[in-house]
VOLUMMI-343392 format. One record per residue (C-alpha): residue number from 1; x, y, z; residue in one letter. Coordinates in steps of 0.1 Angstrom, whole numbers. Layout:
BEGIN
{n:NUM east:X north:Y up:Z res:A};
...
end
This chain:
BEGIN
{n:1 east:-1610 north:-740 up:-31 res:X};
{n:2 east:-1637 north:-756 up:-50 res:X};
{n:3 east:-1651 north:-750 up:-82 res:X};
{n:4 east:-1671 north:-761 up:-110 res:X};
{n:5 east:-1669 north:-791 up:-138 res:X};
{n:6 east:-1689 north:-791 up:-162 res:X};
{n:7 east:-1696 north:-822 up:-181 res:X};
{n:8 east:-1682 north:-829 up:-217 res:X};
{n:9 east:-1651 north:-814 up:-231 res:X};
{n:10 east:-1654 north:-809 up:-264 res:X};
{n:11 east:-1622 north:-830 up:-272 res:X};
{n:12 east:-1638 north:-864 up:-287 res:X};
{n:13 east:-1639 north:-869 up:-324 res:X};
{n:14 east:-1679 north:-869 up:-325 res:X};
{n:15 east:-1678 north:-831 up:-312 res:X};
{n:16 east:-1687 north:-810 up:-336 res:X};
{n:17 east:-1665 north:-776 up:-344 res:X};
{n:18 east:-1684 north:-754 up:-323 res:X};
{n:19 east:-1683 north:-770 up:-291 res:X};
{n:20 east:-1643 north:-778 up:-298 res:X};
{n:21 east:-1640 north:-745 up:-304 res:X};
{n:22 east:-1660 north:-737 up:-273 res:X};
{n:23 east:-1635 north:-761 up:-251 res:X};
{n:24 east:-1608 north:-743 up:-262 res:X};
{n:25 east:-1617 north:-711 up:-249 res:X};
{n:26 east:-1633 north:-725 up:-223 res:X};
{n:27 east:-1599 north:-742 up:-213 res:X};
{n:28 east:-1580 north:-712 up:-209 res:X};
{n:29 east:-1603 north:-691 up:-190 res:X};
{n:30 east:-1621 north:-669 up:-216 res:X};
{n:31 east:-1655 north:-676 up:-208 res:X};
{n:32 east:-1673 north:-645 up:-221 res:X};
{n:33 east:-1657 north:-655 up:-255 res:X};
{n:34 east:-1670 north:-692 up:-258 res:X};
{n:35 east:-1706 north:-678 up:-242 res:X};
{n:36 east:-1706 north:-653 up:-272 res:X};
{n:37 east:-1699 north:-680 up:-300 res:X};
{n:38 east:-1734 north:-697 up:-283 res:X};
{n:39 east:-1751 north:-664 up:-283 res:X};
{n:40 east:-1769 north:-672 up:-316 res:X};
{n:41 east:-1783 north:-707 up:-305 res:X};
{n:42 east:-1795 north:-695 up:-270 res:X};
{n:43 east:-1833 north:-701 up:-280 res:X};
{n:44 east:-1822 north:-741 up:-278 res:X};
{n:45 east:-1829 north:-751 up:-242 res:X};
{n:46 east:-1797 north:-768 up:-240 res:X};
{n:47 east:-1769 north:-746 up:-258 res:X};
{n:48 east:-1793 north:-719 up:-233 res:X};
{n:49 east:-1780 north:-735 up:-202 res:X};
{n:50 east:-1745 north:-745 up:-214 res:X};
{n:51 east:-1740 north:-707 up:-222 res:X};
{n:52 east:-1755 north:-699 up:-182 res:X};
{n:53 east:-1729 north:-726 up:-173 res:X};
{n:54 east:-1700 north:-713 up:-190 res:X};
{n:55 east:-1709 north:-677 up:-174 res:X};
{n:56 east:-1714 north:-696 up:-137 res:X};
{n:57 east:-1682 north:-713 up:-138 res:X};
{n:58 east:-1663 north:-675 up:-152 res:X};
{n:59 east:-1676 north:-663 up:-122 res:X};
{n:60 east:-1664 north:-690 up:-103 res:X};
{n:61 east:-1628 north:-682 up:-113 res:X};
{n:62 east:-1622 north:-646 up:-114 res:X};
{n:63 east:-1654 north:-635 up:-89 res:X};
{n:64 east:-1670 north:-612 up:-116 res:X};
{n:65 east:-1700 north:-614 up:-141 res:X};
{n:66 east:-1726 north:-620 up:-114 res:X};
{n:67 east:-1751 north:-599 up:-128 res:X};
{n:68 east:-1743 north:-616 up:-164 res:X};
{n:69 east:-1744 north:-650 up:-153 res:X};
{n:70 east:-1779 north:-646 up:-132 res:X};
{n:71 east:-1792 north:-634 up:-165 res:X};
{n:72 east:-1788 north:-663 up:-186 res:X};
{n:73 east:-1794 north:-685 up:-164 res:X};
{n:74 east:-1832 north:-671 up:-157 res:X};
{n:75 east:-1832 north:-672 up:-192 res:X};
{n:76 east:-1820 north:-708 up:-192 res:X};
{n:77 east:-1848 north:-714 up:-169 res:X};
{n:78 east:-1877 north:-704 up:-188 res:X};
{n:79 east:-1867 north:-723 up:-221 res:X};
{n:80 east:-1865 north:-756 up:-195 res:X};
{n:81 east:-1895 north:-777 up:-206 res:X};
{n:82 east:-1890 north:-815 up:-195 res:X};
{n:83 east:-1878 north:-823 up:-160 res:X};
{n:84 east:-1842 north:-832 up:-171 res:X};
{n:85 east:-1840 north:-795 up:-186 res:X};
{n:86 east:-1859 north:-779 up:-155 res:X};
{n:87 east:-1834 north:-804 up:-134 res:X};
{n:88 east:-1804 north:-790 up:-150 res:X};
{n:89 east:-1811 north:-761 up:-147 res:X};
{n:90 east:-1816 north:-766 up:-114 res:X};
{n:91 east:-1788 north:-780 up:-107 res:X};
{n:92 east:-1771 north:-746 up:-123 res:X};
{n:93 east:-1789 north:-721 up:-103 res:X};
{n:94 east:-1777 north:-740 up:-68 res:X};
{n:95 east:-1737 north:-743 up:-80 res:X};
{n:96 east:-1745 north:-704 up:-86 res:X};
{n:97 east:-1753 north:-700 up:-49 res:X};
{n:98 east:-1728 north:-718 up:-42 res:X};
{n:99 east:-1705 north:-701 up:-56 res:X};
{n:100 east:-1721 north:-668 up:-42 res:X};
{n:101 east:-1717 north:-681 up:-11 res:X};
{n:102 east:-1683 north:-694 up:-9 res:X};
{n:103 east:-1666 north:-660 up:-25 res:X};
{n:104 east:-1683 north:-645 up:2 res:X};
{n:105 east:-1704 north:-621 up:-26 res:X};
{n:106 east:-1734 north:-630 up:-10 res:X};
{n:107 east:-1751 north:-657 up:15 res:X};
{n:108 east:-1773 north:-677 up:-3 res:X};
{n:109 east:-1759 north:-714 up:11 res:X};
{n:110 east:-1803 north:-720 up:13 res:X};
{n:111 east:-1806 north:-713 up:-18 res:X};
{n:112 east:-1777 north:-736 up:-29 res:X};
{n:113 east:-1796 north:-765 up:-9 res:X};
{n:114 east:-1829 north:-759 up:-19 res:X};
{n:115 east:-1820 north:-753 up:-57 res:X};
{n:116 east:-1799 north:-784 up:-58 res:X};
{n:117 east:-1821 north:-807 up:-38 res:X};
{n:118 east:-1848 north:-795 up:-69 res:X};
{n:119 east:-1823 north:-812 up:-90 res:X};
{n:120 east:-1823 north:-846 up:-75 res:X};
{n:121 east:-1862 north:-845 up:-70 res:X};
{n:122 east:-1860 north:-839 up:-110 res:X};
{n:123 east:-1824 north:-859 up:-123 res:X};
{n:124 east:-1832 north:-896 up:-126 res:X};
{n:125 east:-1808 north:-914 up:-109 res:X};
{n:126 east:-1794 north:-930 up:-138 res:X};
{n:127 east:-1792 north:-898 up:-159 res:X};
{n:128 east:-1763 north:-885 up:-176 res:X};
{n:129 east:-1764 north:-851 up:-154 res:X};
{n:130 east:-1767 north:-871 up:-122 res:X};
{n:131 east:-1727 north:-869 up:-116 res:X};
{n:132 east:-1725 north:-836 up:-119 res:X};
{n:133 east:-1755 north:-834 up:-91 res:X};
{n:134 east:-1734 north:-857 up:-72 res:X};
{n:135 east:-1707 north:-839 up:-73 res:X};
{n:136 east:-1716 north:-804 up:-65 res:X};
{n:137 east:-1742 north:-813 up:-33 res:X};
{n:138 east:-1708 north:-825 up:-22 res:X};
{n:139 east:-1695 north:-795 up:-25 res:X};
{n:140 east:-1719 north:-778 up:-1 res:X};
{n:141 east:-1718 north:-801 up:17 res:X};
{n:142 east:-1680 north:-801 up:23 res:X};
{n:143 east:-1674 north:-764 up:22 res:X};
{n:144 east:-1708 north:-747 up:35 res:X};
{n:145 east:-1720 north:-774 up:59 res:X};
{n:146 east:-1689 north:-787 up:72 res:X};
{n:147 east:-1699 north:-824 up:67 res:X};
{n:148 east:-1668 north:-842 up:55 res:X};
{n:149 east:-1686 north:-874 up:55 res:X};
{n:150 east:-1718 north:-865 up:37 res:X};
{n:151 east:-1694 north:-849 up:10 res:X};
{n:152 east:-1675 north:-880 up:9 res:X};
{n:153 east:-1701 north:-902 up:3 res:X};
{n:154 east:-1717 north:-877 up:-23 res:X};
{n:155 east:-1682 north:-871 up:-43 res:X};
{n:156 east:-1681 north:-908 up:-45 res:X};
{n:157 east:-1712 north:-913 up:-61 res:X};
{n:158 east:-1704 north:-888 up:-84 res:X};
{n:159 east:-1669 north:-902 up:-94 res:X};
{n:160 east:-1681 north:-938 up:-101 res:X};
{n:161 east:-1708 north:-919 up:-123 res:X};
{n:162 east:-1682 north:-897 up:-140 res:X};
{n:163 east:-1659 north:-932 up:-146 res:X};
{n:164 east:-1692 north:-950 up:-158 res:X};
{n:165 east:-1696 north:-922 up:-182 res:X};
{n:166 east:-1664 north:-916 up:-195 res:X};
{n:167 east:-1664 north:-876 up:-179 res:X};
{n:168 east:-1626 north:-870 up:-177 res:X};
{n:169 east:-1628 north:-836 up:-164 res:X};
{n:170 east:-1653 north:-842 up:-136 res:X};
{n:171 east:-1632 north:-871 up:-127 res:X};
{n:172 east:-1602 north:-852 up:-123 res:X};
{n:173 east:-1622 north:-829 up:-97 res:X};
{n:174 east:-1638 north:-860 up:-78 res:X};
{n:175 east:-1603 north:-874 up:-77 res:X};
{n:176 east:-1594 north:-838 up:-63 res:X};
{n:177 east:-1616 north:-832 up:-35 res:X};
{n:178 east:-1617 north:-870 up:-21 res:X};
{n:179 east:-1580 north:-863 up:-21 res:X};
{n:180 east:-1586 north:-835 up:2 res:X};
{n:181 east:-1606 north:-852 up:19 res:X};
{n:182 east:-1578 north:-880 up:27 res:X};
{n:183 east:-1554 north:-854 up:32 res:X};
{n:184 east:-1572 north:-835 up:59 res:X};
{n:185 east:-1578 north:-873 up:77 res:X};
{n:186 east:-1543 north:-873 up:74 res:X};
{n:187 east:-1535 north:-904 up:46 res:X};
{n:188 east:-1510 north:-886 up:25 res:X};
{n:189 east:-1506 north:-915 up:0 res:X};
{n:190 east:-1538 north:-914 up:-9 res:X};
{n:191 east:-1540 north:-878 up:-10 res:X};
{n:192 east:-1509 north:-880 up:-33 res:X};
{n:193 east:-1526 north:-903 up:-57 res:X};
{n:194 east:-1558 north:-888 up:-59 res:X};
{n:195 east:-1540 north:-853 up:-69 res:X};
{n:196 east:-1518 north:-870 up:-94 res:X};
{n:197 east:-1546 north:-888 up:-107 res:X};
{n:198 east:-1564 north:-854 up:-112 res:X};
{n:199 east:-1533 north:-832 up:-127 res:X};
{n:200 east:-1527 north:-861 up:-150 res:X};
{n:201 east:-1565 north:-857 up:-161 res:X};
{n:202 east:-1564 north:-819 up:-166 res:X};
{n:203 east:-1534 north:-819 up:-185 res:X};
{n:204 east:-1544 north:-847 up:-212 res:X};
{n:205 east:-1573 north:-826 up:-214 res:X};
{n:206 east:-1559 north:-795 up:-216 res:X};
{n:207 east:-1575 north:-778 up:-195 res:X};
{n:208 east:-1549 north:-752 up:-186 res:X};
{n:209 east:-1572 north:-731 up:-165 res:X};
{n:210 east:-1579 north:-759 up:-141 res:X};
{n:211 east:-1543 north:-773 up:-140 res:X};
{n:212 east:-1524 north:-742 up:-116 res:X};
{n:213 east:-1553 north:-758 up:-88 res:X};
{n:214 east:-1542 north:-790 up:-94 res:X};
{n:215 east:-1506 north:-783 up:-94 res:X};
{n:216 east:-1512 north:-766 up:-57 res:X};
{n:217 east:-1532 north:-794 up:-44 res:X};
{n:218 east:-1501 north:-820 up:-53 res:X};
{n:219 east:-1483 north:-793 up:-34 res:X};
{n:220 east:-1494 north:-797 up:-1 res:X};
{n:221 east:-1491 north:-833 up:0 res:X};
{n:222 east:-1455 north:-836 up:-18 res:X};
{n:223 east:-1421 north:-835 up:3 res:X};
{n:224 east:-1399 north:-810 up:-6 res:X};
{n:225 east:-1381 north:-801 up:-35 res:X};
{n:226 east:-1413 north:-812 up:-57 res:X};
{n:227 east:-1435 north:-792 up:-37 res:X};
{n:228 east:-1417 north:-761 up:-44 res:X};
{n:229 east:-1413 north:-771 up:-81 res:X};
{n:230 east:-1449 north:-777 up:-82 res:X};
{n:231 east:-1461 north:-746 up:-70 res:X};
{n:232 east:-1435 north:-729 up:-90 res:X};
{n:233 east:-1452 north:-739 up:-124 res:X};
{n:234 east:-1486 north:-729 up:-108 res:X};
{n:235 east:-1474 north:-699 up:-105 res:X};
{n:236 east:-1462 north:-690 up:-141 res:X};
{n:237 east:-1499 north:-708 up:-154 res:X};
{n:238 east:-1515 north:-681 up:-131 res:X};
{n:239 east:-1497 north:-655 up:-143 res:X};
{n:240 east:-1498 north:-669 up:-180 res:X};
{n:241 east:-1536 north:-668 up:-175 res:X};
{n:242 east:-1538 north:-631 up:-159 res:X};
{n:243 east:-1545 north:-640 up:-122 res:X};
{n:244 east:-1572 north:-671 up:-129 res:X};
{n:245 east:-1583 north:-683 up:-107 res:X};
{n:246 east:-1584 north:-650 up:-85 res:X};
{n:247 east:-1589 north:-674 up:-58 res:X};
{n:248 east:-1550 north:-688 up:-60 res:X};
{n:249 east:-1534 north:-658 up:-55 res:X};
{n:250 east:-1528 north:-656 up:-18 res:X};
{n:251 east:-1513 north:-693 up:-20 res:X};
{n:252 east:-1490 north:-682 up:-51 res:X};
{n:253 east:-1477 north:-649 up:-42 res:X};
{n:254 east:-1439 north:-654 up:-51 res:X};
{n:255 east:-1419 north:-664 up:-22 res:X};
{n:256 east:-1403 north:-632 up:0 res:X};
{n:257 east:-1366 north:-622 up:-11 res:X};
{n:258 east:-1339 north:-633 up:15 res:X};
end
């Protein structure tokens, strides 16, 4: 299962209390919380489409807030004023098609495409928000066009942009779904090390809610006992977070009694 990364993570020294603050809510899956503490500065075109991102990715997770999350985003939207806004926003409205799509909610994988392919008409290709572009047209194209090698080549664009920019968090999902990627072409050692190298990313970050998918990942392309372990401590972070992500269940129901 795919999901979102948002860029920055609120953990440098030059971040200022509210966005740390934002993180760490952020980090352990209580979305509507951090959206609320940018509630006040929504009129600002960027803490506008952060807030419609933090909503997107909630929904993402737990497959509820749709109506929420379509709301600030349009609002998002109409505070966009230069093409890197009206590009990132954008680039917002396709991952929440995406996301539509993929849950199964609705089918709107066209509107995914067209929304994101808005984007990279208005992200320069040097841009900071050009990874995260990168990153999530690889995501459609992996997981609603079936094109492992266009997603390839998109995840890798975004990763050296991500390690170019310092973006720990959307490294550790590039690393993720390239390791997928050589997992399903059957190279297991370099699925290993791309998992490893994206648990090890989520847990300096703390970024608990992302860490039970990562622990599952490392799963399937670990021997046993580790993979048992693994999946073993994704399963008390699941349940520590209250089911998130709802889409982890199936693969962490507890194994049947003898």
């Amino acid at each position: 299962m795919a999901h979102t990364a948002m860029s920055g993570s609120g953990t440098t020294a030059s971040d200022d209390p509210l966005q740390t603050a934002v993180w760490r809510l952020r980090s352990r899956g209580c979305w509507s919380d951090a959206a609320a503490l940018l509630a006040p500065g929504a009129t600002d075109p960027a803490v506008a489409l952060q807030r419609a991102s933090l909503l997107i990715e909630r929904c993402l997770y737990t497959e509820q807030g749709w109506a929420e999350a379509e709301e600030a985003l349009r609002a998002a939207e109409a505070l966009a004023q230069e093409d890197d806004q009206r590009g990132a926003a954008a680039c917002e409205r396709g991952h929440l098609a995406y996301a539509s799509t993929l849950l199964g909610v609705r089918d709107r994988a066209d509107e995914a495409r067209a929304a994101l392919g808005r984007a990279a008409a208005l992200i320069a290709p040097s841009a900071p928000g050009r990874p995260l572009l990168d990153y999530r047209r690889g995501l459609v194209a992996q997981n609603l066009g079936d094109s492992p090698q266009a997603a390839r080549a998109a995840y890798r664009r975004a990763h050296a942009g991500a390690t170019a920019q310092g973006d720990a968090l959307l490294l550790s999902a590039t690393w993720r779904h390239l390791a997928g990627l050589a997992l399903h072409d059957g190279d297991v050692a370099e699925a290993r090390h791309g998992f490893a190298e994206s648990l090890r990313l989520r847990e300096e970050l703390g970024y608990l809610v992302g860490t039970a998918p990562a622990l599952v990942a490392l799963a399937d392309a670990e021997p046993e006992p580790e993979a048992t372990r693994l999946r073993a401590e994704a399963r008390r972070l699941f349940q520590l977070l209250g089911g998130v992500p709802t889409w982890l269940a199936d693969r962490l129901a507890p194994p049947a009694a003898a």
